[in-house]
C-alpha positions as CSV (number, residue, x, y, z in Angstrom):
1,X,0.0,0.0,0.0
2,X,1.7,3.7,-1.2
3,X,2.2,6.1,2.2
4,X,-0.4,9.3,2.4
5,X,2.6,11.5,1.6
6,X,1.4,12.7,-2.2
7,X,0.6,16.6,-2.0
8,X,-2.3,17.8,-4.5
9,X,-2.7,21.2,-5.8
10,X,-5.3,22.0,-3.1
11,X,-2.8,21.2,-0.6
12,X,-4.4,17.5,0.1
13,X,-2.3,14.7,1.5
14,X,-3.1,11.7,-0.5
15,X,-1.8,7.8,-1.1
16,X,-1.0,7.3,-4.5
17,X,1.3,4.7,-6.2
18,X,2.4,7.5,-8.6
19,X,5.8,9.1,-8.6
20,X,6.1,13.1,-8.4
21,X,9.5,15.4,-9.6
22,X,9.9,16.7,-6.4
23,X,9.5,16.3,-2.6
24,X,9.4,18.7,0.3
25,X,7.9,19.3,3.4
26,X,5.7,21.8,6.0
27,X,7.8,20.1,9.3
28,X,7.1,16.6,11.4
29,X,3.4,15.9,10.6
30,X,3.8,11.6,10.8
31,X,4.0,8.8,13.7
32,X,7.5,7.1,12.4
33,X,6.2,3.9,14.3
34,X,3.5,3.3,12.0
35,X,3.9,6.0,8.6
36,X,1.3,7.4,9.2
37,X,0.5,11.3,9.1
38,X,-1.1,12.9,12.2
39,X,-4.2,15.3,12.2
40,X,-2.4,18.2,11.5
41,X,-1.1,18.8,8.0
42,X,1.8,21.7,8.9
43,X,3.9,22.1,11.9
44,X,5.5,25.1,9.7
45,X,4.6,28.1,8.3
46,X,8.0,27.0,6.3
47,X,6.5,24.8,3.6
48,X,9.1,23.8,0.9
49,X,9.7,22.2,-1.9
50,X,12.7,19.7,-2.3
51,X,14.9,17.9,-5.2
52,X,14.1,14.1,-4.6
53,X,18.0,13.7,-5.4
54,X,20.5,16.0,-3.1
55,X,24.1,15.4,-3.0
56,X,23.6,11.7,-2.8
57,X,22.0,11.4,-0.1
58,X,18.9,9.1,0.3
59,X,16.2,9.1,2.7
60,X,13.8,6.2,4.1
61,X,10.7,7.9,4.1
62,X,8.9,9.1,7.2
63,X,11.3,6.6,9.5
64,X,12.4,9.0,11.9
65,X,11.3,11.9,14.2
66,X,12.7,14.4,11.1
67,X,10.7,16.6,8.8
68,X,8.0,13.9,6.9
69,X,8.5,13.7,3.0
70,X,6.0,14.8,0.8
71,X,5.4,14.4,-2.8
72,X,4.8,16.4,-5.6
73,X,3.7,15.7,-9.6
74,X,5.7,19.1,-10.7
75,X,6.3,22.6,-9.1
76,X,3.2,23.7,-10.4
77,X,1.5,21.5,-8.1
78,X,3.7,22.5,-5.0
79,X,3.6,26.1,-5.8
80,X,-0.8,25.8,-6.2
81,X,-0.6,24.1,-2.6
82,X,1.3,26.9,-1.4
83,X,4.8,25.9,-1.3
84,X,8.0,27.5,-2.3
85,X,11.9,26.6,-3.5
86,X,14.2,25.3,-0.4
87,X,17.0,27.6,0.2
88,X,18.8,24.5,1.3
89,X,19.1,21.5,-1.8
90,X,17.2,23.9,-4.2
91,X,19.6,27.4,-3.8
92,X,19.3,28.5,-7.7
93,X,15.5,27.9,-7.6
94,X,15.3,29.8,-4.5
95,X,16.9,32.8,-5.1
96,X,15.3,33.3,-8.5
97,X,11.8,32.6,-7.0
98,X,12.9,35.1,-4.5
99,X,14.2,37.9,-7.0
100,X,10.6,37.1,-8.7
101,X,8.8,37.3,-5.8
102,X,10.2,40.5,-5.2
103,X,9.7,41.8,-8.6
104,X,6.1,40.9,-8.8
105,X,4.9,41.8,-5.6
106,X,6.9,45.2,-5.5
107,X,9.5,44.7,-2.2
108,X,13.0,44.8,-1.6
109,X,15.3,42.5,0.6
110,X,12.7,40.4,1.2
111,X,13.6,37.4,3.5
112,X,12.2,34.2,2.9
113,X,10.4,34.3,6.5
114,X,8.5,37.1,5.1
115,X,7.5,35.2,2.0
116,X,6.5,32.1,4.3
117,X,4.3,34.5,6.7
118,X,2.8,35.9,3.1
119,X,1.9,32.5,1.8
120,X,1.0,31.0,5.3
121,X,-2.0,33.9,5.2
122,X,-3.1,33.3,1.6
123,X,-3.2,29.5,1.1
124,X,-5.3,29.1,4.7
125,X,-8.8,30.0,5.0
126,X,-9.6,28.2,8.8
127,X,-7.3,24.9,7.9
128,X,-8.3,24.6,4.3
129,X,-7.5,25.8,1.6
130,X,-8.0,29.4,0.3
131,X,-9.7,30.1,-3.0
132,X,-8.7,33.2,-4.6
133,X,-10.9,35.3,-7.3
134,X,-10.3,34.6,-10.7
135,X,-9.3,38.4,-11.6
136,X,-8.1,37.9,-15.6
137,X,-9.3,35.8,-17.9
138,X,-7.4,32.3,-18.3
139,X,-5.8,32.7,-21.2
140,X,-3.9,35.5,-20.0
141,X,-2.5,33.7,-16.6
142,X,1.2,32.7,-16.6
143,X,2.5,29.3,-17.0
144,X,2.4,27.3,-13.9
145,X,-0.9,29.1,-12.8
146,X,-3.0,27.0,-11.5
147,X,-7.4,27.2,-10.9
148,X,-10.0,25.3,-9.3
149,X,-13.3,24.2,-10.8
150,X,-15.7,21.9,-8.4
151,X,-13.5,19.2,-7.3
152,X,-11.0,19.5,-10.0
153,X,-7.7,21.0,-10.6
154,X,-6.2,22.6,-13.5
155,X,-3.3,23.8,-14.9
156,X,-2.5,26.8,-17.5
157,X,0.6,27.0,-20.2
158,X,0.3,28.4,-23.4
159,X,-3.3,29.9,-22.6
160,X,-4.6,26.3,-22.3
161,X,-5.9,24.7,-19.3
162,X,-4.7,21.0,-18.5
163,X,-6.4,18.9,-16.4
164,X,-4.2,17.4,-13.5
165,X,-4.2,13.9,-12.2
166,X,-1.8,12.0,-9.2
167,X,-0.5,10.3,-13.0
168,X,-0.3,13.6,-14.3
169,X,-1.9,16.6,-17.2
170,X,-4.5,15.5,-19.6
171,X,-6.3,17.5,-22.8
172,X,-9.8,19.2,-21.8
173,X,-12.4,20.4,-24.2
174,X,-14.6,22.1,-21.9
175,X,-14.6,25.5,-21.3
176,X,-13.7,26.5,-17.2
177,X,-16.4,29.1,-16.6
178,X,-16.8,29.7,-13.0
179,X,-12.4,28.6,-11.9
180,X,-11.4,30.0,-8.6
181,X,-7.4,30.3,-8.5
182,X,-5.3,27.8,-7.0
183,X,-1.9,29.5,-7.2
184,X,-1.5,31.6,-4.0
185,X,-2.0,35.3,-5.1
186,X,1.9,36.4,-4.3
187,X,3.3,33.0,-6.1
188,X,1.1,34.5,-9.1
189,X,2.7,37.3,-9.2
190,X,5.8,35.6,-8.9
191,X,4.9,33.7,-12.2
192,X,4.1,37.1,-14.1
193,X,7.7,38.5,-13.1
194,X,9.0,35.6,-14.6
195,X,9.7,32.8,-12.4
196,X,9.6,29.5,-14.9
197,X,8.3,26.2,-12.3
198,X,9.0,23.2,-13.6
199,X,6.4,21.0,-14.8
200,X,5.5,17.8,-15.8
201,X,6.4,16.0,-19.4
202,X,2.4,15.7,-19.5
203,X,2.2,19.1,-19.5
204,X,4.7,19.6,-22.6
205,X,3.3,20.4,-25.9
C-alpha cells in the first residue's frame, strides 16, 4: 500500500502509487512507528519544496522523528498548494523565486520568513485551503498558474488549461467558466515577473 505523503494542488495529502518530480515538506506531521500522518497537516509556516536527489544522499521515508517527506507531480502542483523553492538543496531555484517574488509583488530585501508568513495567510482559509478570485481571464495567466473548478484541478501553459491527475496533465475540451485560482496570489505574481516552475512532461506540448 503507497504512504499518504502525495501533495495535491489543493494542498491534500493523499496515497497514490504514482511518482512526483519533487519532494518537500511543511515540518514533522507523521508517527515514524507506523507512517502514518497525524491530524495536523503543517507544523510550519516554512513549507518547501525539495529535489528528490540532493548530493547523494537518500532518505527512508517518514522513519524517523525528522521533517516527513511529501510528494509532488511538478512545481506547479507544489507552488498551487502553497509551497516555495528550499534555500537548502534547491539554492538557484530559490533565489530566483525570490528575486521574482520581489519583482512581482513590488519589495525589496525580502527574507524568505516574510514570504513564508505571506503565503501562510493566503493558502489558509480556517485549515483549508484558500480560494482566490479569478481576476483575468485564463488565457492570460502565466505558466504554472493554477485554478480550481468543483472538485477538479487545472493547470495553465500556453493559454490552455490541462487537467491534473496524481499520474499527471491531460487535454480538456470544456470551457472553465466559473475557476477559482489555486496558485496563492503572491506566487502568481511571482509567475508574471518571470519565475519558470518546472512541470511535468504531460504538461509539454
Amino acid at each position: 500500500m503507497p504512504l499518504q505523503n502525495r501533495v495535491t494542488p489543493t494542498g491534500d495529502i493523499i496515497a497514490t502509487p504514482h511518482r512526483g518530480l519533487f519532494t518537500g515538506n511543511r515540518g514533522i506531521i507523521h508517527d515514524p512507528a507506523t507512517k502514518t500522518l497525524l491530524k495536523k497537516r503543517s507544523s510550519s509556516p516554512a513549507w518547501l519544496t525539495c529535489t528528490c536527489e540532493f548530493r547523494g544522499r537518500r532518505r527512508e521515508v517518514m522513519a524517523q522523528r525528522s521533517w516527513t517527506e511529501l510528494f509532488f507531480l511538478d512545481e506547479a502542483t507544489a507552488l498551487a498548494a502553497g509551497h516555495r523553492p528550499c534555500f537548502y538543496c534547491r539554492r538557484d531555484d530559490a533565489n530566483r523565486f525570490r528575486a521574482a517574488w520581489e519583482k512581482g509583488n513590488r519589495v525589496h530585501s525580502v527574507r524568505m520568513h516574510d514570504i513564508d508568513t505571506v503565503l501562510h495567510h493566503e493558502r489558509l482559509d480556517h485549515g483549508r485551503k484558500r480560494l482566490h478570485a479569478l481576476l483575468v481571464p485564463l488565457h492570460q495567466l502565466p505558466a504554472g498558474a493554477m485554478v480550481q473548478q468543483g472538485a477538479e484541478s487545472f493547470l495553465v501553459t500556453q493559454g490552455r488549461a490541462l487537467l491534473w491527475s496524481p499520474a499527471g496533465y491531460s487535454a480538456v475540451e470544456r470551457q472553465l467558466s466559473e475557476a477559482a485560482l489555486l496558485t496563492p496570489p503572491s506566487t502568481l505574481r511571482t509567475l508574471n515577473a518571470g519565475y519558470a516552475p518546472v512541470l511535468h512532461p504531460t504538461a509539454l506540448p
